[in-house]
C-alpha positions in Angstrom: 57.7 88.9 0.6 54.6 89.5 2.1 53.4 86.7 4.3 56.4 84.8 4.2 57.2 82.9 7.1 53.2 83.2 8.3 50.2 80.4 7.9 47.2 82.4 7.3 43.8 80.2 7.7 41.4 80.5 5.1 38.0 80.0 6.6 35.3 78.2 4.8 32.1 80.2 4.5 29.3 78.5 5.3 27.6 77.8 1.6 31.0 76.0 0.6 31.4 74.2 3.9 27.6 72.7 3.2 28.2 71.9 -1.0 31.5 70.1 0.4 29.5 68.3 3.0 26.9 67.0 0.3 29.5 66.2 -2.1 31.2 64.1 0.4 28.1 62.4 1.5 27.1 61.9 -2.2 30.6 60.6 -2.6 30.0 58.1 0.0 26.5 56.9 -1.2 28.0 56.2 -4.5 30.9 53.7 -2.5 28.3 52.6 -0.3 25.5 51.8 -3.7 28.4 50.5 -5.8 29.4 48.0 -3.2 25.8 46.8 -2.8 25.5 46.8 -6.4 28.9 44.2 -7.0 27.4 42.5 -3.6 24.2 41.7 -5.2 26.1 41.0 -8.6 28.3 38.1 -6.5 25.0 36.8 -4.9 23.2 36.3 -8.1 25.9 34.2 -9.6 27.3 32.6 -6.6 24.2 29.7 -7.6 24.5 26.0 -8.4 26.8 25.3 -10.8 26.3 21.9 -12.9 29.9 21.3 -11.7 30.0 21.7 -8.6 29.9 19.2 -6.3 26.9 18.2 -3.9 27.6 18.6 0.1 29.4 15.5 1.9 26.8 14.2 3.8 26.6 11.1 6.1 23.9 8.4 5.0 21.3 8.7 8.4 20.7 5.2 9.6 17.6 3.8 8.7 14.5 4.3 10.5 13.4 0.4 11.3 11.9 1.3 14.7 8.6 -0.8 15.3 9.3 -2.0 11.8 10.0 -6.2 10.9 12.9 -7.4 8.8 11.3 -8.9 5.2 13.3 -11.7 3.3 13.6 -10.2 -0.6 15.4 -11.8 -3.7 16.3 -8.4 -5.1 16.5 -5.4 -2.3 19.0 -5.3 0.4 17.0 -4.4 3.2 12.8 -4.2 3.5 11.4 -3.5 6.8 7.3 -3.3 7.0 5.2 -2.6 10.4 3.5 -5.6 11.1 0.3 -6.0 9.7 0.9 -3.7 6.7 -0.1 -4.6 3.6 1.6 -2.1 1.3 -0.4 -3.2 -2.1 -3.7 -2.7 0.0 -2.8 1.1 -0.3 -2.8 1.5 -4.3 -1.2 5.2 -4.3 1.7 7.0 -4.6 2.7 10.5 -4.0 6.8 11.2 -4.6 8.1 13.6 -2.5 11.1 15.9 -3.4 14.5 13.4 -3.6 17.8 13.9 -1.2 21.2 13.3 -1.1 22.9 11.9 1.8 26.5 10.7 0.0 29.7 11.2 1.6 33.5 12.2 0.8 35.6 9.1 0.7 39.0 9.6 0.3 40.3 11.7 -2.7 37.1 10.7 -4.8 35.6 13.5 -6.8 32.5 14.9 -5.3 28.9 13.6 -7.1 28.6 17.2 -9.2 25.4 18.8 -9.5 24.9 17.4 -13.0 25.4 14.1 -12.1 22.3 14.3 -8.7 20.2 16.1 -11.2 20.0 13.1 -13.2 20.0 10.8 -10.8 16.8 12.5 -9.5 15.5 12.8 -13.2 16.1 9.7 -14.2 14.6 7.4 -11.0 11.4 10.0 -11.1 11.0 8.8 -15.0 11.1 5.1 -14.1 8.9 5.7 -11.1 6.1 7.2 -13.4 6.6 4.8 -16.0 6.6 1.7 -13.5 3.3 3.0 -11.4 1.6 4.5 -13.8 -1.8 5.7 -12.4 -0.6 4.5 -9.2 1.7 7.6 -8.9 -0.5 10.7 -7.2 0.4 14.1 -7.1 -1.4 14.8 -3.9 -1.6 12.9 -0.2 -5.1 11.4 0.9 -6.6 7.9 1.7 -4.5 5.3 0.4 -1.6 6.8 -0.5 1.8 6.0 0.4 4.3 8.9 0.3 7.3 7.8 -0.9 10.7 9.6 -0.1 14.4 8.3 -1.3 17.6 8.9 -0.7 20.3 8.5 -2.9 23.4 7.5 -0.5 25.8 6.9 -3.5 26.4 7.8 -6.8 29.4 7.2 -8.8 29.1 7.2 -12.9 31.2 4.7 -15.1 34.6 6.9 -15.6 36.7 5.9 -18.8 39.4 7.0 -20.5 41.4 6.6 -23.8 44.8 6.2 -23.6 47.4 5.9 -26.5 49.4 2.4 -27.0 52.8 2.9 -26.6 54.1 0.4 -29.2 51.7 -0.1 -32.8 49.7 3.0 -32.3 46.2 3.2 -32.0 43.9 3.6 -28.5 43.2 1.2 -25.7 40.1 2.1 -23.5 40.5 2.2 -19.3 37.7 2.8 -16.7 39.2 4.0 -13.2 35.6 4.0 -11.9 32.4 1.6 -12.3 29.4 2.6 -11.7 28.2 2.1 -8.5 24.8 3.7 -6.8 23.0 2.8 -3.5 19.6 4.4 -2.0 17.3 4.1 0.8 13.5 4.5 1.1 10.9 5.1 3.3 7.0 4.8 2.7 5.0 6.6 5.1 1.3 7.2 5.3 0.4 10.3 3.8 -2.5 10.3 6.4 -0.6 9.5 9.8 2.3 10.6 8.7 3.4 7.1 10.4 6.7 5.1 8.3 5.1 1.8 7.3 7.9 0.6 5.5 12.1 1.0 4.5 13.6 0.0 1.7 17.0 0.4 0.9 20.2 -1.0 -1.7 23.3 -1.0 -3.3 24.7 -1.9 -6.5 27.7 -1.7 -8.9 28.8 -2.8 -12.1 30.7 -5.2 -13.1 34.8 -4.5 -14.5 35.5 -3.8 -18.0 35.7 -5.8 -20.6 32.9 -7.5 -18.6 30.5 -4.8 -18.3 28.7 -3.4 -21.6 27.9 -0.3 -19.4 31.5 1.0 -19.0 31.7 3.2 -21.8 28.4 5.1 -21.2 28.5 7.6 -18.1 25.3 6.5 -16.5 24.9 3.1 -17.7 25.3 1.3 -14.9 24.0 3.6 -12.5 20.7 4.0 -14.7 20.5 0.4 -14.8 20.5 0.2 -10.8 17.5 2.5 -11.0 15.1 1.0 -13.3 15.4 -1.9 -11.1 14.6 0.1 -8.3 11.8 1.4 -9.6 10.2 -1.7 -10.8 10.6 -3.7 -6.8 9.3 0.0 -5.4 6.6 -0.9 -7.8 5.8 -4.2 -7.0 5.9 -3.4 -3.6 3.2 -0.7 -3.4 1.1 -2.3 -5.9 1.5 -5.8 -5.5 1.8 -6.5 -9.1 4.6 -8.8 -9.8 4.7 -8.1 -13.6 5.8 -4.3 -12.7 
């Protein structure tokens, strides 16, 4: 047969070697869009879950440089400068709250949820508990007032079946436990004039009313923070 045995080479003319170039570059901006396209796509949803959990991070010591150990019935630790009267101050700004709360063990992480509260929750007692003492911008006389929660655990229960008589019985594997520090700084000087910090947790069940709500003790811990922040910066003792 004719040919047989033989390779003959077709060459391309040029018009069909260009369209094959463009459709190969087209080709390849198409990959090249698509990717950037589910890239994008991943971004967009790679953002805060409510259950995910917060980073481990290690509580930073507190700053009590230059500052003098105060005796209090209520608070952990209170350092002021010397000379300070905090209540001669009269304002408040909040700034934006941390988290500095680390892994221990195999505990579950605080989630997302659970900070957001814990943020939402002490900035409602704070405004409720200063009042018109809480500012929303820094000046003369104003304390700025930044907190860090450095745990945060909510009551945990469970209900488990008895196995003799039917019925439930209630556990908690967890009670509530949360601890914070402070610091009040002039908004002015930027100079720390004061650090506050504590630690709380609730009490076992059947003991503790708290244990069946998730952020009863926990919320408890910070209305009573709020009111000593208070009565610190204002010098009201009926705060």
């Amino acid at each position: 047969m004719f040919g047989h045995g033989k390779s003959i080479a077709l060459a391309e003319s040029p018009a069909i070697q260009a369209e094959g170039m463009g459709f190969k570059a087209g080709l390849l901006a198409g990959i090249v869009g698509l990717s950037l396209m589910v890239l994008a796509a991943g971004t967009a949803g790679a953002g805060e879950s409510a259950w995910d959990g917060i980073p481990s991070k290690k509580a930073p010591p507190l700053p009590t440089e230059g500052l003098t150990e105060q005796d209090h019935a209520n608070l952990d630790k209170v350092f002021v400068k010397p000379g300070v009267n905090l209540a001669s101050y009269g304002k408040v700004i909040l700034a934006p709250m941390d988290t500095a709360i680390e892994r221990r063990f195999d505990e579950v992480l605080v989630s997302v949820r659970e900070r957001d509260h814990a943020f939402e929750y002490m900035e409602k007692q704070l405004k409720d508990t200063l009042g018109s003492a809480l500012v929303t911008a820094p000046g003369p006389g104003v304390l700025k007032l930044s907190i860090t929660f450095t745990d945060y655990v909510p009551n945990r229960s469970f209900h488990a079946e008895k196995a003799r008589g039917g019925g439930t019985v209630d556990r908690v594997y967890a009670v509530g436990r949360a601890a914070f520090q402070a610091t009040l700084t002039d908004s002015q000087t930027g100079q720390i004039v004061a650090v506050i910090a504590d630690a709380d947790m609730g009490l076992p069940f059947p003991d503790n009313i708290n244990a069946y709500t998730i952020y009863g003790d926990a919320d408890r811990f910070s209305r009573r923070w709020a009111k000593q922040i208070a009565k610190l910066v204002t010098g009201d003792a009926a705060s």
